[in-house]
C-alpha positions as CSV (number, residue, x, y, z in Angstrom):
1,X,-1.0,43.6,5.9
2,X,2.3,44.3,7.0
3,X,3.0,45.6,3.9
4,X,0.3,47.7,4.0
5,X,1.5,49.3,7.8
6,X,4.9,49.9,6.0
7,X,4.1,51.4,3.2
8,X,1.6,54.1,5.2
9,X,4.2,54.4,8.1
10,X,6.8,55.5,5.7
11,X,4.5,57.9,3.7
12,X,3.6,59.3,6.7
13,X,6.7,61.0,6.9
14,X,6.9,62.4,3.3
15,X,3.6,64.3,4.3
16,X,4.9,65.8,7.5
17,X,8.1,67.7,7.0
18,X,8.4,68.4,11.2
19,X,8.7,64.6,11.7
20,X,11.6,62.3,11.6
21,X,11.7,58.2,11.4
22,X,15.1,57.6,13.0
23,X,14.6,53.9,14.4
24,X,11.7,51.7,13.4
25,X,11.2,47.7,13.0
26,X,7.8,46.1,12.0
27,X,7.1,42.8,14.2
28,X,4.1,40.7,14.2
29,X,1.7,42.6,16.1
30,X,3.2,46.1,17.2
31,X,6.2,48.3,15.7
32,X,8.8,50.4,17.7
33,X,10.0,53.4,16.2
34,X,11.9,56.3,17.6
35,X,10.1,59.3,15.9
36,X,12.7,62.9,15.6
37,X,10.8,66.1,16.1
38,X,12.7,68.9,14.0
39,X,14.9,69.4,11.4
40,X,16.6,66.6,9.2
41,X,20.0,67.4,11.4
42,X,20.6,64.7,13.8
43,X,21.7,66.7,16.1
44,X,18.0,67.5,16.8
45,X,15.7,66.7,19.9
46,X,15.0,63.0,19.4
47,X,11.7,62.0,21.1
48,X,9.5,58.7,21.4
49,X,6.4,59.9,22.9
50,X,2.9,59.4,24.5
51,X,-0.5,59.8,23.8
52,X,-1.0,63.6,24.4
53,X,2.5,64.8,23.7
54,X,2.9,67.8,21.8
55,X,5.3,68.9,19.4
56,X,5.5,72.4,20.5
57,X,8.7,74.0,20.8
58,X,8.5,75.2,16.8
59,X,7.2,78.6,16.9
60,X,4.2,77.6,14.4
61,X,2.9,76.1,16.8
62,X,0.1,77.2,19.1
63,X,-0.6,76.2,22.4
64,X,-3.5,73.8,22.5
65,X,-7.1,75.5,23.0
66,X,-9.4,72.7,23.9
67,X,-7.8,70.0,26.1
68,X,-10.6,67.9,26.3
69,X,-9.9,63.8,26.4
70,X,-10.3,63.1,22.5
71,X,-8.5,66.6,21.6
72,X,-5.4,66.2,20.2
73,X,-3.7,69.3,18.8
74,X,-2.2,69.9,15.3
75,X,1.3,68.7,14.7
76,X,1.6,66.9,17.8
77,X,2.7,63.4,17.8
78,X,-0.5,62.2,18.9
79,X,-2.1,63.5,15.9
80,X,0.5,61.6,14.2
81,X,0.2,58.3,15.5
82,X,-4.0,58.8,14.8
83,X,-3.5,59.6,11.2
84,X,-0.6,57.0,10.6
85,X,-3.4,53.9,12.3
86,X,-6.3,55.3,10.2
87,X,-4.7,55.7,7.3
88,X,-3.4,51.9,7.7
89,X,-6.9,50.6,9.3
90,X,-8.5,52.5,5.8
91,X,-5.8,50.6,3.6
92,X,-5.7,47.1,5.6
93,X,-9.5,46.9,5.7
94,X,-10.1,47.7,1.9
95,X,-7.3,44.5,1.3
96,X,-9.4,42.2,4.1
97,X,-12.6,43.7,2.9
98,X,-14.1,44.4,6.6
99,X,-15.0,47.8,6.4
100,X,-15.0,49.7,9.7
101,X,-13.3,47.1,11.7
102,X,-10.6,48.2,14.2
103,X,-6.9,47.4,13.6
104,X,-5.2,49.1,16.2
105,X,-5.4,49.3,20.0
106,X,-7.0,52.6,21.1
107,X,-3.8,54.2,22.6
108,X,0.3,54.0,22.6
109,X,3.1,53.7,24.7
110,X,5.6,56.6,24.2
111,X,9.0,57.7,25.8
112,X,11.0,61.2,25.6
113,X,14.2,60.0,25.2
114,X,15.9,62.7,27.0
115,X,19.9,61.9,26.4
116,X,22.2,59.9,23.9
117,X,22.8,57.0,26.0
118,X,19.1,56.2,26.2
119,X,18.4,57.0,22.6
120,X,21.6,54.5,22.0
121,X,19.6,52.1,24.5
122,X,16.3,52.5,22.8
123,X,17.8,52.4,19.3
124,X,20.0,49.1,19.5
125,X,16.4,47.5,21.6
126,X,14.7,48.2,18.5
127,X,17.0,46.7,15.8
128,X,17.3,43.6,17.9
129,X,13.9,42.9,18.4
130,X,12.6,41.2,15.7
131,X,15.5,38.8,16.3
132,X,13.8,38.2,19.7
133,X,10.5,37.9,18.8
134,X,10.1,33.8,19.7
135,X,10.9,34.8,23.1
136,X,8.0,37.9,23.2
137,X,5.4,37.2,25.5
138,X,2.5,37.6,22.9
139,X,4.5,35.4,20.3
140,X,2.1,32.8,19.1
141,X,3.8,30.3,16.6
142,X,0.7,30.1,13.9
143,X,1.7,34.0,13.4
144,X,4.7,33.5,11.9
């Protein structure tokens, strides 16, 4: 299954040119990822977001019409976590063959990382946490 979330999470980003995978690790029963909104230049906004975030800013862009709970506009980051955890759910349940069982949690945490020695912060938190997952308080031994 983990193969499965890899594979999608990664081909999620050949299908939408705005986003950017700059950070990611894959643990047991989450990932973390630090997602770029913008060009491929570093130098870019980097953002790890929430729920309802939006990636306006790029002039294609409209401002959301209906704002309604379940709404989540085009091209926002939101509509990119949704797609990435259906896509997966589709693929993991066709391997388990549950149909229509749930995979994911219903929401996400995000974070705009709004300077460099955050996005440093976030970054090096990421690539060392798989190295800390024993000490995670959801680590149960028989998931290994």
């Amino acid at each position: 299954m983990g193969e499965i979330v890899l594979r999608e999470w990664e081909q999620s980003f050949q299908i939408r040119a705005e986003l950017f995978c700059d950070a990611f690790a894959l643990m047991p029963n989450h990932l973390h990822a630090i997602v770029r909104i913008g060009n491929s230049d570093a130098a870019t906004v980097v953002v790890e977001t929430h729920g309802r975030a939006s990636l306006r800013g790029s002039k294609q862009t409209p401002a959301p019409v209906n704002t309604g709970i379940a709404h989540r506009s085009a091209r926002s980051v939101s509509s990119f976590v949704a797609g990435f955890k259906s896509s997966a759910t589709k693929r993991i349940n066709e391997f388990r063959n549950t149909p229509k069982i749930p995979v994911w949690q219903s929401r996400f945490h995000d974070h705009i990382i709004r300077n460099e020695d955050e996005y440093h912060r976030i970054a090096h938190y990421i690539r060392t946490n798989p190295e800390n997952w024993e000490k995670d308080k959801f680590f149960k031994q028989e998931i290994r």
